[in-house]
C-alpha positions as CSV (number, residue, x, y, z in Angstrom):
1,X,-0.5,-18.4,-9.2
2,X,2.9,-19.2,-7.3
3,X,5.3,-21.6,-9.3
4,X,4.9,-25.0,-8.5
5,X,7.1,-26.2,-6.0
6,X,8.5,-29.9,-6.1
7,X,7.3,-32.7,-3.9
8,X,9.8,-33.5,-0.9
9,X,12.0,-36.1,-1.4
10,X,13.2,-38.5,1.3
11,X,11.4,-37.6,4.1
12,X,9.0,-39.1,6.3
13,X,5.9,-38.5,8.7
14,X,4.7,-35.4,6.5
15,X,1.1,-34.1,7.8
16,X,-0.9,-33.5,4.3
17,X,-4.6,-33.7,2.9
18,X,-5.9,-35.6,0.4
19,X,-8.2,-33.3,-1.5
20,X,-11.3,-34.5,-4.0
21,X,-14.9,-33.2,-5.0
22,X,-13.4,-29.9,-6.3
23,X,-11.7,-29.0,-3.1
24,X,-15.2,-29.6,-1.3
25,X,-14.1,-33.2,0.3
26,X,-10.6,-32.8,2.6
27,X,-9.0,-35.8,4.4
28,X,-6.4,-35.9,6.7
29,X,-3.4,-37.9,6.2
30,X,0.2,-39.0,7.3
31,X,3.0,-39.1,4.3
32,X,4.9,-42.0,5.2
33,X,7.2,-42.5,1.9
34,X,7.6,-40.1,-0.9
35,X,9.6,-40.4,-3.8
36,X,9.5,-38.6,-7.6
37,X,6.8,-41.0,-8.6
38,X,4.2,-41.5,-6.2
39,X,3.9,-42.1,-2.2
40,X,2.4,-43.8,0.4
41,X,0.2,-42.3,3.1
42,X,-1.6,-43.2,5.8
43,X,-5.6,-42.6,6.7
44,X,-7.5,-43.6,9.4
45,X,-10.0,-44.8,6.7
46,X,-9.5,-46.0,3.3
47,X,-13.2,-45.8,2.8
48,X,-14.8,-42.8,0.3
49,X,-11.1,-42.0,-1.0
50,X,-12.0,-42.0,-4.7
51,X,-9.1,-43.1,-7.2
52,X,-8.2,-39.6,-8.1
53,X,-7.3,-37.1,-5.9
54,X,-5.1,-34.1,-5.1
55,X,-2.4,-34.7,-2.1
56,X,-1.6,-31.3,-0.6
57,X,1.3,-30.8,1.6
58,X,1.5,-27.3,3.4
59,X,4.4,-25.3,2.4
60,X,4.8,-27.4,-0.5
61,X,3.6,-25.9,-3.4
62,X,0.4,-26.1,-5.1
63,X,-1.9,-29.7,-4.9
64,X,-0.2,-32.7,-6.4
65,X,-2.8,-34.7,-8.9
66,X,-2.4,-38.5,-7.9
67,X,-4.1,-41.9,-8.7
68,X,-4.3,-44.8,-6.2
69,X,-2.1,-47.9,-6.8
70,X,-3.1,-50.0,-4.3
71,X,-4.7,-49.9,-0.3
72,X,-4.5,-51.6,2.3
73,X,-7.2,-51.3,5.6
74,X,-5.1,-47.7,6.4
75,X,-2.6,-47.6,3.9
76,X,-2.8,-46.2,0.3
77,X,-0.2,-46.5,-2.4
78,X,-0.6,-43.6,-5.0
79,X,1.2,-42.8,-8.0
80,X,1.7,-38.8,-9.1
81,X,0.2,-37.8,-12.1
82,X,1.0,-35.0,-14.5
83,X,-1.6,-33.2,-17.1
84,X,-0.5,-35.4,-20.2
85,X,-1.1,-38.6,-17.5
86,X,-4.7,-37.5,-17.2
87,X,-5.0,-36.5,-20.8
88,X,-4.0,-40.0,-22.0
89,X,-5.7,-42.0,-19.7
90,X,-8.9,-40.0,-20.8
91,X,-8.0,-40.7,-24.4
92,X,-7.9,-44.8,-23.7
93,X,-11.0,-45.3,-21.2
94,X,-14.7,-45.8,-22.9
95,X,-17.1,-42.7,-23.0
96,X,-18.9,-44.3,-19.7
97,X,-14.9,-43.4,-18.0
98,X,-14.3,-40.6,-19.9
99,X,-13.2,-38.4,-17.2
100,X,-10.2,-36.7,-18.4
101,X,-11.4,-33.4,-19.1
102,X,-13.1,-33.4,-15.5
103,X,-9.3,-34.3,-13.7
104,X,-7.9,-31.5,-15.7
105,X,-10.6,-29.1,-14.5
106,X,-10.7,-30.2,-11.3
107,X,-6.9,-29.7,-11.3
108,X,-7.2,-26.3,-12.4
109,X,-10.2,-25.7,-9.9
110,X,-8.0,-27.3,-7.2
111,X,-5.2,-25.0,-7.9
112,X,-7.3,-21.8,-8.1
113,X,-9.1,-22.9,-4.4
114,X,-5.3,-23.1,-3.2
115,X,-4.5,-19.5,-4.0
116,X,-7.1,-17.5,-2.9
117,X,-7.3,-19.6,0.0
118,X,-4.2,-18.0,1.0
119,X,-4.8,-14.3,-0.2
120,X,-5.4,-12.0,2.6
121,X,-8.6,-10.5,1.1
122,X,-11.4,-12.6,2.2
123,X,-13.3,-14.0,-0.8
124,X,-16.4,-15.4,-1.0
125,X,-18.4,-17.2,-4.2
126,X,-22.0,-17.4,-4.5
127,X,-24.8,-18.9,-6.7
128,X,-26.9,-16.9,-8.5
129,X,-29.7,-17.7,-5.5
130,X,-26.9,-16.5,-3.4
131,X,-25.6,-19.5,-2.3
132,X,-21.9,-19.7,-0.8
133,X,-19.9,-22.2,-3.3
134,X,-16.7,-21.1,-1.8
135,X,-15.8,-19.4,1.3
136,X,-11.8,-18.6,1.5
137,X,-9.7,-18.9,4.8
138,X,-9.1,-15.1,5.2
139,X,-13.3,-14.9,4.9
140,X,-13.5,-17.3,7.8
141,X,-11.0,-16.1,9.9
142,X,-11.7,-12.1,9.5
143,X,-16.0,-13.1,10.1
144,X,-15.0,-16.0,12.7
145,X,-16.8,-18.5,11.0
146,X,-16.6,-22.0,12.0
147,X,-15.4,-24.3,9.2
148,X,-18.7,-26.4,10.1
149,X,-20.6,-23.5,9.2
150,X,-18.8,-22.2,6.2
151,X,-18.3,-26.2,4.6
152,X,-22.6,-26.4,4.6
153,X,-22.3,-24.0,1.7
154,X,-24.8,-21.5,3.8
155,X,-26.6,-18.9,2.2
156,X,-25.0,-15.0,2.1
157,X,-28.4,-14.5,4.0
158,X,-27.5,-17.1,6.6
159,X,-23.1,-15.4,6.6
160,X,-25.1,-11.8,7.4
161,X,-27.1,-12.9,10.1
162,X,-24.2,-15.0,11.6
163,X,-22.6,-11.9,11.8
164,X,-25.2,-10.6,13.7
165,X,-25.2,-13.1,15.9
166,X,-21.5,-12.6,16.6
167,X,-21.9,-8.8,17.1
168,X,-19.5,-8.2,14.7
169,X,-21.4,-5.0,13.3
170,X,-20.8,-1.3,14.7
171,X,-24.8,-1.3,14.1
172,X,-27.4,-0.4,16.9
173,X,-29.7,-3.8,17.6
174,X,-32.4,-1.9,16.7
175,X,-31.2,-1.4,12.9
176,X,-29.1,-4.6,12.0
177,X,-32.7,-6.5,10.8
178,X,-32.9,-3.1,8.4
179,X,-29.0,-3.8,7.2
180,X,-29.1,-6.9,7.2
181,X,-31.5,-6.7,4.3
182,X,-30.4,-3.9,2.2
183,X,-27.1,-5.9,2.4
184,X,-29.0,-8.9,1.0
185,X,-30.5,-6.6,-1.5
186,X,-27.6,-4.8,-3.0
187,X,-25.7,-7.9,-3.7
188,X,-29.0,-9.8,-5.1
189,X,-29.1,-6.5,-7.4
190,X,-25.1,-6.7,-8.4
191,X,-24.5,-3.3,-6.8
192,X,-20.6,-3.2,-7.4
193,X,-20.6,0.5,-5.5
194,X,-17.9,-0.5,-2.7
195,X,-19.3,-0.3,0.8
196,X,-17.0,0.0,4.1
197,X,-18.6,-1.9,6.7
198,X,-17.4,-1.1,10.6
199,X,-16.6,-3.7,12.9
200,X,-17.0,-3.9,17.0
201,X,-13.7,-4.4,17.4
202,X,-12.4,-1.4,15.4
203,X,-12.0,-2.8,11.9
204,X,-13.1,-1.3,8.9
205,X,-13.4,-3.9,5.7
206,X,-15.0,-3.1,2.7
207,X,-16.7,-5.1,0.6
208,X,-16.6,-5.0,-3.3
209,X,-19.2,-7.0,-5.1
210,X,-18.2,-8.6,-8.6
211,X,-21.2,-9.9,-10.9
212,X,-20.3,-13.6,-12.5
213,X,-21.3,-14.6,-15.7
214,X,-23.2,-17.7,-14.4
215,X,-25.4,-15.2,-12.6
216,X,-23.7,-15.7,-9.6
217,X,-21.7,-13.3,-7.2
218,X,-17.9,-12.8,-5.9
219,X,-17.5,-10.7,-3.0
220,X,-14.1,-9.6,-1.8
221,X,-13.5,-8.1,1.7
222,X,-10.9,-6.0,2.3
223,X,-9.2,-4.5,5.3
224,X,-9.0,-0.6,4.8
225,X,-8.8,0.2,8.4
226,X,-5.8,2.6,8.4
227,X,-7.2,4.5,5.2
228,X,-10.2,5.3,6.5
229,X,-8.5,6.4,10.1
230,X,-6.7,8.6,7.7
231,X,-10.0,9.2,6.4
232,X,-11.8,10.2,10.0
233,X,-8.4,12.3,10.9
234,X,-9.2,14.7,7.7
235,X,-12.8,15.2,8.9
236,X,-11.7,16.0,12.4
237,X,-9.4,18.1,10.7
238,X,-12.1,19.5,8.2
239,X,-14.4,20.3,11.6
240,X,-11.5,22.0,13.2
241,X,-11.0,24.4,10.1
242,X,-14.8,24.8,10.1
243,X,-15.0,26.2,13.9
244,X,-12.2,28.4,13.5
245,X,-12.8,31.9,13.5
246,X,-10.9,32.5,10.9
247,X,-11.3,32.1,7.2
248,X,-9.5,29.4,5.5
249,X,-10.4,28.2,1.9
250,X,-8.4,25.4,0.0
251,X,-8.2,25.5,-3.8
252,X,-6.8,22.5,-5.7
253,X,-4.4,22.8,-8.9
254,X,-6.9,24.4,-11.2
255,X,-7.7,26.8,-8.5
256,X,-11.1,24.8,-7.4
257,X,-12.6,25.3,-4.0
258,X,-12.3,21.9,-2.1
259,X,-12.8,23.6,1.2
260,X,-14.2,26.4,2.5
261,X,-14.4,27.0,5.7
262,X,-17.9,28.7,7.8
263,X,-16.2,32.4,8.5
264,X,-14.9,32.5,4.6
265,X,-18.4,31.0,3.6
266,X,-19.6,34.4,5.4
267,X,-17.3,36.6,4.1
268,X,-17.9,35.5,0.5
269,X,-21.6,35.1,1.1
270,X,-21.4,31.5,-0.1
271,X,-24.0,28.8,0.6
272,X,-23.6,25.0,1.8
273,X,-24.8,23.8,-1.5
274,X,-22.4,26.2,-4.0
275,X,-19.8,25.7,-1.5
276,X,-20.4,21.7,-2.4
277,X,-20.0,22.4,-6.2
278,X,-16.2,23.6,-5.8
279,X,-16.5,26.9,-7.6
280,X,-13.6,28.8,-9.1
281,X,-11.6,30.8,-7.3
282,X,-12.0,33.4,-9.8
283,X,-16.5,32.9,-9.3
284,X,-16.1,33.6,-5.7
285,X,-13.8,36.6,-6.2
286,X,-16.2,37.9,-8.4
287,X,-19.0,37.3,-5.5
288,X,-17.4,38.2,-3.1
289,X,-18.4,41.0,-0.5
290,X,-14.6,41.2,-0.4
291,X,-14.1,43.3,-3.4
292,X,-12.1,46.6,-2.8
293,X,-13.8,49.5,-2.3
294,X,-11.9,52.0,-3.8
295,X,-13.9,53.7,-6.4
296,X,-12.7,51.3,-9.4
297,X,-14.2,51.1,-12.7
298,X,-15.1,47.6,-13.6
299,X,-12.2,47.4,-15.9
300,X,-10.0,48.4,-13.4
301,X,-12.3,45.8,-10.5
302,X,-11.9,43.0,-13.3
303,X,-7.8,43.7,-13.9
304,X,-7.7,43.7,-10.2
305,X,-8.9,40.3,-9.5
306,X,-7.4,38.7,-12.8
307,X,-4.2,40.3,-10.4
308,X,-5.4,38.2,-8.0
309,X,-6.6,35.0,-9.2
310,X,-3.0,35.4,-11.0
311,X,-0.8,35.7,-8.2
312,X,-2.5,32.9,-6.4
313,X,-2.0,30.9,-9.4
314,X,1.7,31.8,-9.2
315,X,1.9,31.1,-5.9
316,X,3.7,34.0,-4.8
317,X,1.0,35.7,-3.7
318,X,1.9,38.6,-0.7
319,X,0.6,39.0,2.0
320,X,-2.4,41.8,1.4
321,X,-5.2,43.6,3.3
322,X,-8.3,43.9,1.6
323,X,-11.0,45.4,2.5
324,X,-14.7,44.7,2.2
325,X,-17.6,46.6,1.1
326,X,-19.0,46.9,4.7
327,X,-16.3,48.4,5.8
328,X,-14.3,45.5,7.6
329,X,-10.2,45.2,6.7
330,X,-9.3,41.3,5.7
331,X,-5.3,40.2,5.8
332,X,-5.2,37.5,3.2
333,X,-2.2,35.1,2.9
334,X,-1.7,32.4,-0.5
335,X,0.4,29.0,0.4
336,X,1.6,26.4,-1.7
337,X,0.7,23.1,-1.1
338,X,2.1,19.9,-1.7
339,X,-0.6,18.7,-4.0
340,X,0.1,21.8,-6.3
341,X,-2.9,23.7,-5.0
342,X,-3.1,26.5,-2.8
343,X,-4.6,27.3,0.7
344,X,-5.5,31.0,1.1
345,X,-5.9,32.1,4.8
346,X,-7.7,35.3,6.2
347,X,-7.2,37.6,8.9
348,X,-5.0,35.6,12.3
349,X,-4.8,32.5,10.5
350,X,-2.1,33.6,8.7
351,X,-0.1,33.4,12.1
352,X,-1.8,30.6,12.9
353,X,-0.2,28.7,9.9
354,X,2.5,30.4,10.0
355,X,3.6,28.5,13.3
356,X,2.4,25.4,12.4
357,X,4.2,25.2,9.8
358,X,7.8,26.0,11.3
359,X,6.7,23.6,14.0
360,X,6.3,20.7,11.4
361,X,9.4,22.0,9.8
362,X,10.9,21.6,13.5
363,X,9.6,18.5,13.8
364,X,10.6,16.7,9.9
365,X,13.3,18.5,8.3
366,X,16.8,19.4,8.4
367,X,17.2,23.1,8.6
368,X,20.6,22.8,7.0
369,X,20.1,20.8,3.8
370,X,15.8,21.0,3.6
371,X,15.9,17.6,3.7
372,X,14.0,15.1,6.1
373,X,15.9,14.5,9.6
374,X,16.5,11.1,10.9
375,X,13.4,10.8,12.9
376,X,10.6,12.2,10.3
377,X,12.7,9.9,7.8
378,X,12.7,6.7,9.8
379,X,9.0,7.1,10.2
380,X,8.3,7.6,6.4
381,X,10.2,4.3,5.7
382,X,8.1,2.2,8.5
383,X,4.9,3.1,6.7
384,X,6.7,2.4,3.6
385,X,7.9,-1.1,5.0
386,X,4.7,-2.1,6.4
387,X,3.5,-1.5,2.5
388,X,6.0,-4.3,1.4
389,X,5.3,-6.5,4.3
390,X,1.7,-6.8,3.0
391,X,2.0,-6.8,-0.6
392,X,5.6,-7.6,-0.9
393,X,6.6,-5.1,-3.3
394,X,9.9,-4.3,-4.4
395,X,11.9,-1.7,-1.9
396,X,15.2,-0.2,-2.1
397,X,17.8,2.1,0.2
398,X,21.1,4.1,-0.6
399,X,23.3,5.4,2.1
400,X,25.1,8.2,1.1
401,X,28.1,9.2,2.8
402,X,30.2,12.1,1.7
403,X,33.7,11.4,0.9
404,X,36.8,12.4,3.3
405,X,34.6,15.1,5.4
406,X,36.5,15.7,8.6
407,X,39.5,16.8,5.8
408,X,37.2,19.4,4.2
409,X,35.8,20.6,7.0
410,X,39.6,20.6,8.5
411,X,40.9,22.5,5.6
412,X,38.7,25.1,4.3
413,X,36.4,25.4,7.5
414,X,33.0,24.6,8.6
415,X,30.8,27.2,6.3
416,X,32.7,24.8,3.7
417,X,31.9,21.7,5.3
418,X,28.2,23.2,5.1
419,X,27.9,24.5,1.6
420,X,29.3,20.2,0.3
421,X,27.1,19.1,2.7
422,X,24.1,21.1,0.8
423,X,25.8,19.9,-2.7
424,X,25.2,16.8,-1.6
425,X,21.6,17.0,-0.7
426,X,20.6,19.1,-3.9
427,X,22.4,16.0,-5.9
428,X,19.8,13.9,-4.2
429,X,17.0,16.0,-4.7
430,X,18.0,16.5,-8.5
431,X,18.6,13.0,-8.3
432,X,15.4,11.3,-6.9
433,X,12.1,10.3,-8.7
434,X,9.0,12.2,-7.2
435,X,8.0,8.5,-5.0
436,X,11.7,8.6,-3.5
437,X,11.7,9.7,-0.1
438,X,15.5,11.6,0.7
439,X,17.0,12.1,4.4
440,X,19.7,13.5,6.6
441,X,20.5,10.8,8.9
442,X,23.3,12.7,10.5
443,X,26.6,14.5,9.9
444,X,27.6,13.4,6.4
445,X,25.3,10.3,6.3
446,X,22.4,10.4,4.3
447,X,19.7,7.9,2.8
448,X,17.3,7.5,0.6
449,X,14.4,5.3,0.2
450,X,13.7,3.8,-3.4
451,X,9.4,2.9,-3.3
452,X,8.8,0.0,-6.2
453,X,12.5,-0.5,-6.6
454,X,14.5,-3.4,-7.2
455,X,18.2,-3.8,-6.6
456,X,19.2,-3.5,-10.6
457,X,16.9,-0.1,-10.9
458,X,18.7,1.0,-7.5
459,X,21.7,0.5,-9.2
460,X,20.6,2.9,-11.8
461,X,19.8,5.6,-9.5
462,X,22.7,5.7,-7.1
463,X,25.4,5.5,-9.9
464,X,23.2,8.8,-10.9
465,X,23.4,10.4,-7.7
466,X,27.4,9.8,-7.4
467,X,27.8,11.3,-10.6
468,X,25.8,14.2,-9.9
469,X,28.2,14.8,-6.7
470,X,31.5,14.5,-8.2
471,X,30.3,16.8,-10.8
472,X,29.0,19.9,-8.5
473,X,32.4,22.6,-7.9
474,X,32.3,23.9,-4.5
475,X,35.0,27.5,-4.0
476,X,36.5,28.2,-1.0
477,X,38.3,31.9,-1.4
478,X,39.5,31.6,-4.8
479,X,40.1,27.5,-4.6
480,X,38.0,25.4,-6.8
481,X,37.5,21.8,-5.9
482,X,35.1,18.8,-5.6
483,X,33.7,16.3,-3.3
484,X,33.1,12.8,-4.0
485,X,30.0,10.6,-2.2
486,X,30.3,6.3,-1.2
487,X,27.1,4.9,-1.8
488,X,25.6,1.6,-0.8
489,X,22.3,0.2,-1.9
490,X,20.6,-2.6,-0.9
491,X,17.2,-4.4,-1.8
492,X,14.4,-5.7,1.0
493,X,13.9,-9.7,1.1
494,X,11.3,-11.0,3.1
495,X,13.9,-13.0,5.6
496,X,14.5,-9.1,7.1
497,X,12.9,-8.6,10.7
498,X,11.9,-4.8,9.7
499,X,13.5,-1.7,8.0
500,X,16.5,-1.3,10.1
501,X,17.7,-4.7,8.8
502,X,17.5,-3.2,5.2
503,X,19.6,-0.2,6.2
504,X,21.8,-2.0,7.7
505,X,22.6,-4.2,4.7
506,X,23.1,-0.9,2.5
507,X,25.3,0.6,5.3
508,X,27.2,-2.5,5.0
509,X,27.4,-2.2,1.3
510,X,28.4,1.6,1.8
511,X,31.9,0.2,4.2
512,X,32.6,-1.7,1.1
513,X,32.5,1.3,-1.2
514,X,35.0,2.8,0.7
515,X,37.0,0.0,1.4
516,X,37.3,-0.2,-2.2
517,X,38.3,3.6,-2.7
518,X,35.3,5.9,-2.8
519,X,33.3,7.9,-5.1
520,X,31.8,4.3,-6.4
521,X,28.7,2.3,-5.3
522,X,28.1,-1.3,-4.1
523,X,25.4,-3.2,-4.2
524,X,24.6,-5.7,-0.9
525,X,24.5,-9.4,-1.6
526,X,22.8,-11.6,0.8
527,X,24.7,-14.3,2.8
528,X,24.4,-17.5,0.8
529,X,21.8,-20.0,2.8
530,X,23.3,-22.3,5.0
531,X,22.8,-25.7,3.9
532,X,21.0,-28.3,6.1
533,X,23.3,-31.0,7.8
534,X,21.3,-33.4,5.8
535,X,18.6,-33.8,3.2
């Protein structure tokens, strides 16, 4: 829960609600006078305002318990309250007013209503006859349902078939009646099993259902729709692999099949269904109608695919024709992936792979240094901002710019000026956790992007980093010498537009390492607010 803010002091004509019933009553009202102790507002109606209540102001922090002082025909006096008010006041009234303990919950309840009514992940609570007891504002706005609807506590019944009614399932007329009620089903049984529902308009949300002790339901609703994009993009992917006429087969770290393609399903003579149970590598070698033909004992046939299966676990497997027991002669090429497993090609994919991967290699990194270029880095760190943006995370960058460059390059020659430029980029490799995301911006100027980082852990890593380049010895001829890096860091705060902002504030931070002599690192400090002209 966000730390309570304090009422505003001093000012006048404030639009707020006066909040009661456990959040179920809301009433408009005008703040005409506030002070530390209480306020007066204005109502069209006095009438049904009960004497406690919770005065919300937006942007103000969490609902204010209050207690009415006095009223006139559309004028209300009321005094804030804190817990140990509503805890003695309960201690001195008769058990027929002993309504403490209610104030304090409905304070609490209050205060819980407040935050997830401004969580993006739409919430919604139900009875255990599923019932809606409380529908948030994300719920409302992401299902456009009319406050109207959603404050006549409907039933999740009644919330489904609105939906239908708006069209907002990707369902064929014939078949919402049919999902309409397995929906109602699964959440009457408690199914927690996540379930991603598609929209008309090109959302995906998914629903997670949460079972209540009271017997009663919460169901969340969250938007997922670039995951599962991702999601469709890897099956088009997946169908592409399938129709090639190639074989292709991907194994994961323990040498798994995850993949395997419909020409390598043929070659191995593997079904759908064993496909499905991700054997071995080392099962389907065994299998396979692959196996050399070469008049092999089965010592020598097992020693040669123990070879096999160990060379692909190596990951230096060469490229090697094989050929089958029907005669046909198969080119097989191992690579490395990312994810530590391995993707073993057959006949012209190996080509095939082979230029897609110098065209991403083109296309991301800097053929100098290995790192990312400018444009495969910027694009990194927008997906990267957007993260922070929604779930406001802590983000970091470090500009790195090596020290006095045109004089090395001047002195002992480009091939010089190379070889620091490549010191420099293996000190931020060496240098970076496995989240950090490193780039060539250009020239001498390089950045990095710190994931889950906070200016003092920044810190940490970019003294790291300009330790790591003083310390690397670069020879020209028989001259020994070293090269220093500037480094400025800086930390993302939500007043920045977007991600050049934040690199901007660590390039700024970076002038001010060299201003103050190089080979040291600055963190950037945000301009102090300016105050208002009066308050």
């Amino acid at each position: 829960m966000s730390e309570q803010k304090p009422m505003p002091r001093g000012r006048t004509f404030l639009a707020g609600k006066i909040i009661s019933n456990y959040g179920q009553s809301t009433i408009d009202c005008t703040v005409r006078r506030i002070s530390d102790t209480g306020a007066v507002i204005e109502v069209e109606s006095v009438l049904g305002i009960p004497q406690h209540f919770h005065l919300m102001i937006p942007g103000e922090g969490d609902p204010q318990p209050c207690k009415r002082s006095w009223q006139s025909e559309k004028q209300i006096g009321l005094v804030f309250e804190t817990a140990a008010d509503v805890k003695a006041e309960a201690a001195q009234a008769g058990p027929e007013e002993a309504k403490g303990a209610d104030q304090i919950m409905r304070g609490q309840m209050l205060a819980l209503r407040a935050a997830l009514d401004v969580v993006d992940v739409g919430v919604l609570l139900l009875d255990a006859n599923l019932k809606s007891q409380f529908i948030n504002r994300a719920f409302r706005r992401m299902w456009a349902l009319p406050d109207a609807v959603a404050d006549r506590n409907p039933a999740f019944v009644a919330l489904m078939y609105h939906g239908r009614d708006t069209r907002a399932y990707e369902i064929a007329p014939a078949e919402i009646d049919a999902y309409v009620a397995n929906r109602v089903r699964l959440v009457r049984e408690g199914d927690t099993t996540p379930l991603d529902l598609r929209r008309t308009n090109g959302d995906v949300v998914r629903m997670q259902c949460a079972n209540l002790p009271n017997g009663g339901r919460m169901i969340s609703y969250t938007y997922v729709t670039d995951i599962v994009r991702h999601m469709d993009e890897l099956e088009v992917l997946r169908g592409a692999l399938d129709n090639l006429s190639e074989g292709v087969v991907l194994l994961d770290s323990d040498l798994n099949a995850q993949f395997v393609n419909r020409k390598m399903q043929q070659y191995w003579s593997v079904t759908d269904e064993q496909a499905a149970r991700r054997p071995s590598y080392a099962s389907l070698l065994a299998n396979s109608s692959l196996a050399p033909d070469r008049g092999l004992t089965p010592e020598e046939l097992d020693a040669f695919r123990a070879g096999r299966v160990a060379a692909v676990r190596a990951g230096n497997e060469p490229l090697r024709d094989l050929q089958s027991t029907d005669g046909r002669h198969i080119r097989a090429r191992c690579s490395v992936l990312k994810n530590g497993g391995r993707m073993i090609t057959y006949c012209d994919v190996t080509d095939l792979v082979d230029n897609a991967r110098q065209m991403e290699e083109l296309a991301t990194i800097d053929s100098m240094t290995g790192l990312y270029n400018r444009r495969h880095f910027m694009a990194l760190a927008a997906a990267e901002w957007s993260r922070f943006q929604r779930y406001y995370r802590p983000i970091s960058v470090l500009m790195i710019d090596v020290d006095h460059f045109k004089s090395v390059n001047d002195r002992y020659g480009h091939a010089i000026g190379d070889d620091a430029l490549i010191a420099v980029a293996n000190a931020c490799l060496e240098g970076k956790r496995s989240s950090d995301i490193v780039g060539r911006l250009g020239g001498e100027e390089f950045a990095m992007l710190l994931p889950e980082t906070d200016l003092y852990q920044a810190r940490i890593v970019a003294d790291r980093i300009c330790k790591a380049v003083a310390a690397s010895t670069l020879r020209a001829d028989e001259v020994h010498f070293r090269v220093t890096a500037s480094i400025g860091f800086a930390a993302a705060t939500v007043s920045m537009p977007g991600f050049e902002a934040l690199l901007k504030a660590a390039d700024q931070a970076l002038y001010q390492a060299k201003d103050q002599g190089r080979n040291r690192v600055v963190g950037w400090s945000p301009p102090p607010a300016a105050k208002l002209a009066a308050e």
